[in-house]
N, CA, C and O atoms as CSV, one atom per row, in Angstrom:
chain,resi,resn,atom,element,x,y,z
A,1,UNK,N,N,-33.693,-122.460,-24.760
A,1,UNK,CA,C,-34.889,-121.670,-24.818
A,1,UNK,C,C,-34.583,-120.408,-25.623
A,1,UNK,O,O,-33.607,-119.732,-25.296
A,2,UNK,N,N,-35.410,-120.018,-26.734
A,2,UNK,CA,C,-35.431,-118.734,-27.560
A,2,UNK,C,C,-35.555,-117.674,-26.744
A,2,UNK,O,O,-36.282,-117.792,-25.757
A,3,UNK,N,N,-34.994,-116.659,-26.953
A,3,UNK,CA,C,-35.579,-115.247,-26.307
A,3,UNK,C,C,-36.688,-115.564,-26.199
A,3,UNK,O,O,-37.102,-116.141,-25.194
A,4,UNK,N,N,-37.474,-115.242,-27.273
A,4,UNK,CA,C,-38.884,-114.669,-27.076
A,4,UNK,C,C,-39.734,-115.612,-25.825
A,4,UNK,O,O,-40.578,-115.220,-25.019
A,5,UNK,N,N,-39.120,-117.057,-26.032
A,5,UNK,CA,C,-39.719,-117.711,-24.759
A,5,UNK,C,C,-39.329,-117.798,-23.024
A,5,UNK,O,O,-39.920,-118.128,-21.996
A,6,UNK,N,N,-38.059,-117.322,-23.380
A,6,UNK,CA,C,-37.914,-116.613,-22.016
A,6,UNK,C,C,-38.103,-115.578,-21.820
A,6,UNK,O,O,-37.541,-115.209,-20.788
A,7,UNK,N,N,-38.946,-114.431,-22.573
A,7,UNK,CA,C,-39.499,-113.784,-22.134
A,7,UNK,C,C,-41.216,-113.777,-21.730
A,7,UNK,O,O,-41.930,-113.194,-20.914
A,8,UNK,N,N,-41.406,-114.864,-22.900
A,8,UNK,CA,C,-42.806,-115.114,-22.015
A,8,UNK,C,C,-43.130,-116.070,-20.591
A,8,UNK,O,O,-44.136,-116.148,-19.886
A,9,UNK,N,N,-41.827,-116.729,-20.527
A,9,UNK,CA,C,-41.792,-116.693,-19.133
A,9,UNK,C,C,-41.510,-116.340,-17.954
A,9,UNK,O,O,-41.851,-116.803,-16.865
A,10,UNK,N,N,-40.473,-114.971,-18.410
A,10,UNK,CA,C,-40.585,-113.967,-17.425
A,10,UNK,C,C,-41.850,-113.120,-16.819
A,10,UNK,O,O,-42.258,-112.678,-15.745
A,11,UNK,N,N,-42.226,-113.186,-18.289
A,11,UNK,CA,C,-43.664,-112.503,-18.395
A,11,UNK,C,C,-45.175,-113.254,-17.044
A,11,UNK,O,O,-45.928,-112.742,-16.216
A,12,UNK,N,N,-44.959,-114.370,-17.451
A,12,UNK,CA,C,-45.585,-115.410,-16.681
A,12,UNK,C,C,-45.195,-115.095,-15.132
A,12,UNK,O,O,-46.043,-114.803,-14.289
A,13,UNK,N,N,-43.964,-115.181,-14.898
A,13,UNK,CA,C,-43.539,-115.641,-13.571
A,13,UNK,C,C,-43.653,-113.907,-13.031
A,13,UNK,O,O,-44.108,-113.553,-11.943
A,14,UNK,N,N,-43.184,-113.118,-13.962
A,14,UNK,CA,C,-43.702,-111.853,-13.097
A,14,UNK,C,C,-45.307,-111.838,-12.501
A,14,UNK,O,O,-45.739,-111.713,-11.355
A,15,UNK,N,N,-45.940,-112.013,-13.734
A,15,UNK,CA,C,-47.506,-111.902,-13.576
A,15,UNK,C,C,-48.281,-112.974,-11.841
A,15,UNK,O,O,-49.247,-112.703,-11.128
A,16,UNK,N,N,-47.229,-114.200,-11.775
A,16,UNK,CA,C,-47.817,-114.818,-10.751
A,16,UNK,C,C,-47.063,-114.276,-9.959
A,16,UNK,O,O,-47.803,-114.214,-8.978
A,17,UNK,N,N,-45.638,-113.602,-9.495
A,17,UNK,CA,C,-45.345,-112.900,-8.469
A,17,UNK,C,C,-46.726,-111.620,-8.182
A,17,UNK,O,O,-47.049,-111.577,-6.995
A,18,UNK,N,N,-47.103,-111.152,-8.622
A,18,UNK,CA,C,-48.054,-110.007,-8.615
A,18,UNK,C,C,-49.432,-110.916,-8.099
A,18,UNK,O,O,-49.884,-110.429,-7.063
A,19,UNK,N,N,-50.052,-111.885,-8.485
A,19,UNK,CA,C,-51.196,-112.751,-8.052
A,19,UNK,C,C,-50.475,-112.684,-6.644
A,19,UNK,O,O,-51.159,-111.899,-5.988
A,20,UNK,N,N,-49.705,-113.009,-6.074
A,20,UNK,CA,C,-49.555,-113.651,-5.369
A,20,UNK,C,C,-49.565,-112.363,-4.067
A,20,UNK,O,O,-49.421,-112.808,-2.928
A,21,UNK,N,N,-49.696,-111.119,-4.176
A,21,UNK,CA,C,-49.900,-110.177,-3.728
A,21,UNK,C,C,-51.421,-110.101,-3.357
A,21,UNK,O,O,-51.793,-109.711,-2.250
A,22,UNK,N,N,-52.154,-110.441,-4.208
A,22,UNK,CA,C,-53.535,-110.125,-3.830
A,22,UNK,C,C,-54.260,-111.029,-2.937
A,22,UNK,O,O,-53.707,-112.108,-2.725
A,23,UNK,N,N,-55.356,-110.816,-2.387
A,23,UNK,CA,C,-55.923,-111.802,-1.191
A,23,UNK,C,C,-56.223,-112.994,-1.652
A,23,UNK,O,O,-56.301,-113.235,-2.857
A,24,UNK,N,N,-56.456,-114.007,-0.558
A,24,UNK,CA,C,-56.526,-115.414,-1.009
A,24,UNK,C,C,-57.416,-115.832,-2.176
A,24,UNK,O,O,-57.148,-116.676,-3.032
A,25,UNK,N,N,-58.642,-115.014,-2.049
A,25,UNK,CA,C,-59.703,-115.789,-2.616
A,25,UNK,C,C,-59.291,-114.970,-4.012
A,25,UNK,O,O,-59.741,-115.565,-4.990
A,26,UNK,N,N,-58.609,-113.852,-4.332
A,26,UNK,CA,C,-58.550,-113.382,-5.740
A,26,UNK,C,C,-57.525,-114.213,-6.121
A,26,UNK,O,O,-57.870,-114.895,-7.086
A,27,UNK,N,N,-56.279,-114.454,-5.711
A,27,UNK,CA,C,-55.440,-115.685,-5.679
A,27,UNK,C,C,-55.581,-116.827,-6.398
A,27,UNK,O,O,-55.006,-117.268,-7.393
A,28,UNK,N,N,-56.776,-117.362,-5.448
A,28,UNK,CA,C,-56.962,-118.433,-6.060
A,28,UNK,C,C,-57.755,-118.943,-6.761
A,28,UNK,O,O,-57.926,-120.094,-7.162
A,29,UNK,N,N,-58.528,-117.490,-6.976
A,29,UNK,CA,C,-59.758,-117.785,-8.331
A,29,UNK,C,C,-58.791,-117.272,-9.722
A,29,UNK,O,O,-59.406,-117.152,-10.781
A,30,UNK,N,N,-57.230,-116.963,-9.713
A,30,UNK,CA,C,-56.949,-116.516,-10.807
A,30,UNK,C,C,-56.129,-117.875,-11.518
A,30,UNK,O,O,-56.127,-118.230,-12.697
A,31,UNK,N,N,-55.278,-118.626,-10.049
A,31,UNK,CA,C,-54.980,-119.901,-10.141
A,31,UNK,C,C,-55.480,-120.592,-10.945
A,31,UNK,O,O,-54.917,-120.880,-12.001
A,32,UNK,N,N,-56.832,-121.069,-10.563
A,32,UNK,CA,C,-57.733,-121.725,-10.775
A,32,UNK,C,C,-58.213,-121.930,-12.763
A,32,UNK,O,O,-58.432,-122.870,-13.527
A,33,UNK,N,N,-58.171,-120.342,-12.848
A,33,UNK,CA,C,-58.730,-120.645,-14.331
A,33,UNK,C,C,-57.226,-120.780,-15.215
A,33,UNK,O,O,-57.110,-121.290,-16.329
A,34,UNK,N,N,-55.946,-120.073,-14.244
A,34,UNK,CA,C,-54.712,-120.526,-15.019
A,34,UNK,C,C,-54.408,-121.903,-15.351
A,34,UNK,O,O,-53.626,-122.093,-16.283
A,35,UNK,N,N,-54.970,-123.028,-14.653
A,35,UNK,CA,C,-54.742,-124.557,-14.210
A,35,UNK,C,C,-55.611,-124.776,-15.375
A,35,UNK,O,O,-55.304,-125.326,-16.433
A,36,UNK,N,N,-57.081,-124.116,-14.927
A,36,UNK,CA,C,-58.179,-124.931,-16.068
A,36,UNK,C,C,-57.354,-124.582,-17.658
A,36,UNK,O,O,-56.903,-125.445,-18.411
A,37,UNK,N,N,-57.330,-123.509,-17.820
A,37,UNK,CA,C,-56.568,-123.333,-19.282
A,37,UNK,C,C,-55.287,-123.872,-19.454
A,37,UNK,O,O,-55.182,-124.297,-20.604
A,38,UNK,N,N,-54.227,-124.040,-18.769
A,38,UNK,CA,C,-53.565,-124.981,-19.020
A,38,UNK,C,C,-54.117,-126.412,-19.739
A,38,UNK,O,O,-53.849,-126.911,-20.832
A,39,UNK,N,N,-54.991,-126.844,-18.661
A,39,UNK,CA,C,-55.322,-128.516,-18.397
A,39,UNK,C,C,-56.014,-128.614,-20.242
A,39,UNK,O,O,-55.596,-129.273,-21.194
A,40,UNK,N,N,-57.058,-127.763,-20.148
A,40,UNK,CA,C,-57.677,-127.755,-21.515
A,40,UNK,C,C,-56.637,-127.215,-22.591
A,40,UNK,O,O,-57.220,-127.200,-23.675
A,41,UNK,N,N,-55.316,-126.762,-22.721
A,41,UNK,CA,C,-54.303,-126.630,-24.158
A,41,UNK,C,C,-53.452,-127.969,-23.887
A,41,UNK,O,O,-53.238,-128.710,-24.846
A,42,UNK,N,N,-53.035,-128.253,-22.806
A,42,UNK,CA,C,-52.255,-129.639,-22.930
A,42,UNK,C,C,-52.150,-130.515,-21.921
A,42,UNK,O,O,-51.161,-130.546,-21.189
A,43,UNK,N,N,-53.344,-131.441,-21.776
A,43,UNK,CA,C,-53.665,-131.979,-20.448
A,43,UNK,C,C,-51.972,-132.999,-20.022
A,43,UNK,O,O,-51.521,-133.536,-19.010
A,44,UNK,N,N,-51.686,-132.889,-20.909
A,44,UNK,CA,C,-50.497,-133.965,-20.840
A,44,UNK,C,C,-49.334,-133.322,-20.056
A,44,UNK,O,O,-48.253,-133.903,-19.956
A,45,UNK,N,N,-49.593,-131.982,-19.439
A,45,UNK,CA,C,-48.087,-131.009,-19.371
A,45,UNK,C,C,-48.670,-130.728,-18.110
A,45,UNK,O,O,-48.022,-129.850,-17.540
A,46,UNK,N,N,-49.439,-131.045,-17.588
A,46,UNK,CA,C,-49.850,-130.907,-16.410
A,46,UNK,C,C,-50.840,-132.200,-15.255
A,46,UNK,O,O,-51.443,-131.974,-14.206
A,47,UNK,N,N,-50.661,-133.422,-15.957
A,47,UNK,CA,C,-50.746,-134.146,-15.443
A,47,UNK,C,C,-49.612,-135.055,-14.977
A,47,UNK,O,O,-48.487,-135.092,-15.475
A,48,UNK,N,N,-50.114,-135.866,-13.836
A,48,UNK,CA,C,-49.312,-136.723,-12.797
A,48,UNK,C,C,-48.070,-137.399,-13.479
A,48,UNK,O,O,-46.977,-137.553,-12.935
A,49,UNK,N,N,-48.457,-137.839,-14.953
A,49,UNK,CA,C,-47.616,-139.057,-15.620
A,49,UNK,C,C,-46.334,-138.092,-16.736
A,49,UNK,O,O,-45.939,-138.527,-17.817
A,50,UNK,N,N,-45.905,-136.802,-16.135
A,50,UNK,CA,C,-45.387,-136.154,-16.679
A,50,UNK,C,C,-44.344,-135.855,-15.755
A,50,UNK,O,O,-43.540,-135.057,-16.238
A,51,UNK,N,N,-43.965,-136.371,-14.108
A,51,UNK,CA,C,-43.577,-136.489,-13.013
A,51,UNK,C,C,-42.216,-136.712,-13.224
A,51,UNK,O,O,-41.244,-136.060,-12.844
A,52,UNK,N,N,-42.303,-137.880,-13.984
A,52,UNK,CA,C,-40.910,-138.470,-13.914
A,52,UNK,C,C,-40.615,-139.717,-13.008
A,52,UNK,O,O,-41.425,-140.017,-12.131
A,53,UNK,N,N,-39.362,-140.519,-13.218
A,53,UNK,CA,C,-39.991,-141.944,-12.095
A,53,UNK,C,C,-39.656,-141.245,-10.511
A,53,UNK,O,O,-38.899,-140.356,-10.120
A,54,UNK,N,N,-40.468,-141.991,-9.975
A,54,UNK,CA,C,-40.093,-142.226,-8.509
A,54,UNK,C,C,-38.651,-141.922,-7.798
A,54,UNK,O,O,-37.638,-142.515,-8.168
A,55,UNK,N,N,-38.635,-140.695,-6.473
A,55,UNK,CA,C,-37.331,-140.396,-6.393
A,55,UNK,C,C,-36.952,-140.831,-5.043
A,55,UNK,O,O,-36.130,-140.307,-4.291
A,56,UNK,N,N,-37.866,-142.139,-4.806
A,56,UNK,CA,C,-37.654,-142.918,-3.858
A,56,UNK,C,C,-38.166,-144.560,-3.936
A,56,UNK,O,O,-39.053,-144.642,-4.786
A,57,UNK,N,N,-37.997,-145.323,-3.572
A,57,UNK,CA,C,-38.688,-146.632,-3.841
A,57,UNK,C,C,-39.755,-146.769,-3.458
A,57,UNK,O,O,-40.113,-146.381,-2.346
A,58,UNK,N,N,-40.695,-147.497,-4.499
A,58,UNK,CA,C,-41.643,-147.717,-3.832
A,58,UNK,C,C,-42.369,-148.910,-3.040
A,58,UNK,O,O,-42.554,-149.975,-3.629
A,59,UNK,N,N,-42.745,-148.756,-1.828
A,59,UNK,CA,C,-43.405,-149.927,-1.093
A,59,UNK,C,C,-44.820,-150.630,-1.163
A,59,UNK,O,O,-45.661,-149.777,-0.877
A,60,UNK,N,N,-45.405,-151.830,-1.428
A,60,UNK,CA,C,-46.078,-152.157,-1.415
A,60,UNK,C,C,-46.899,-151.880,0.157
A,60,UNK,O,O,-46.420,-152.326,1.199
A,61,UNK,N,N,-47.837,-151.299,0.131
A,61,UNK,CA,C,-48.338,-150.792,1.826
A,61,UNK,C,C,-49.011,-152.191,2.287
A,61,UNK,O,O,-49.338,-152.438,3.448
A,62,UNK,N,N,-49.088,-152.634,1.729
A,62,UNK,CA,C,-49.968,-154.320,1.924
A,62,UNK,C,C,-49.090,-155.002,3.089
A,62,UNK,O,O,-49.506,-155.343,4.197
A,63,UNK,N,N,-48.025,-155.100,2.682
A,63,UNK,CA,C,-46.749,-155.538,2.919
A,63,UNK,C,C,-46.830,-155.113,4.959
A,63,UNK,O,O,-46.594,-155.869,5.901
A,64,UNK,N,N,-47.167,-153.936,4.964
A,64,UNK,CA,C,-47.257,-153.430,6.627
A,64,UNK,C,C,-48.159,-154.128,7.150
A,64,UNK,O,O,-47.688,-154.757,8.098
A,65,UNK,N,N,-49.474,-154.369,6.956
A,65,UNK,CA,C,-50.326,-155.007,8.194
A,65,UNK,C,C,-49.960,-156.319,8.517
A,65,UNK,O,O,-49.135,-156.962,7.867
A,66,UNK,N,N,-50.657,-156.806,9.679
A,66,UNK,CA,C,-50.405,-158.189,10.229
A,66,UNK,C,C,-48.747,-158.653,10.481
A,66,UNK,O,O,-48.389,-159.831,10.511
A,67,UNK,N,N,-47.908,-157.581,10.639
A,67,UNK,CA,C,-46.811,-157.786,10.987
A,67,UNK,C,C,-45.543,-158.672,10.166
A,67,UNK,O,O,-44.575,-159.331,10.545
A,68,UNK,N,N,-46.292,-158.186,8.466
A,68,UNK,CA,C,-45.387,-158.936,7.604
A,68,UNK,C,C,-44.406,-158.001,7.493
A,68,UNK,O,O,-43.403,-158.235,6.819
């Protein structure tokens, strides 16, 4: 990471330490439009399929009823 980008993410992570001071509902109306503007510059960097695989196996839940 370049300086300048770890400083804009100091910058960042200070700024949400400080949100995180104020009451819920200012909180989470500041959240809120941080997520929406994210989602709308790169929906891809903040969606599910950006996770990484599975850090456990996964089970078919089907598999549980009727005592299979």
């Amino acid at each position: 990471m370049t300086s300048r980008a770890a400083a804009i993410g100091e910058l960042i992570r200070t700024t949400l330490a400080a949100a995180d001071q104020l009451d819920t509902v200012e909180r989470d109306a500041i959240y809120t439009v941080l997520v929406a503007d994210l989602r709308s510059r790169r929906p891809e960097a903040v969606s599910p399929m950006t996770l990484g695989p599975p850090t456990e196996p996964i089970r078919d839940p089907r598999g549980l009823r009727g005592g299979r």
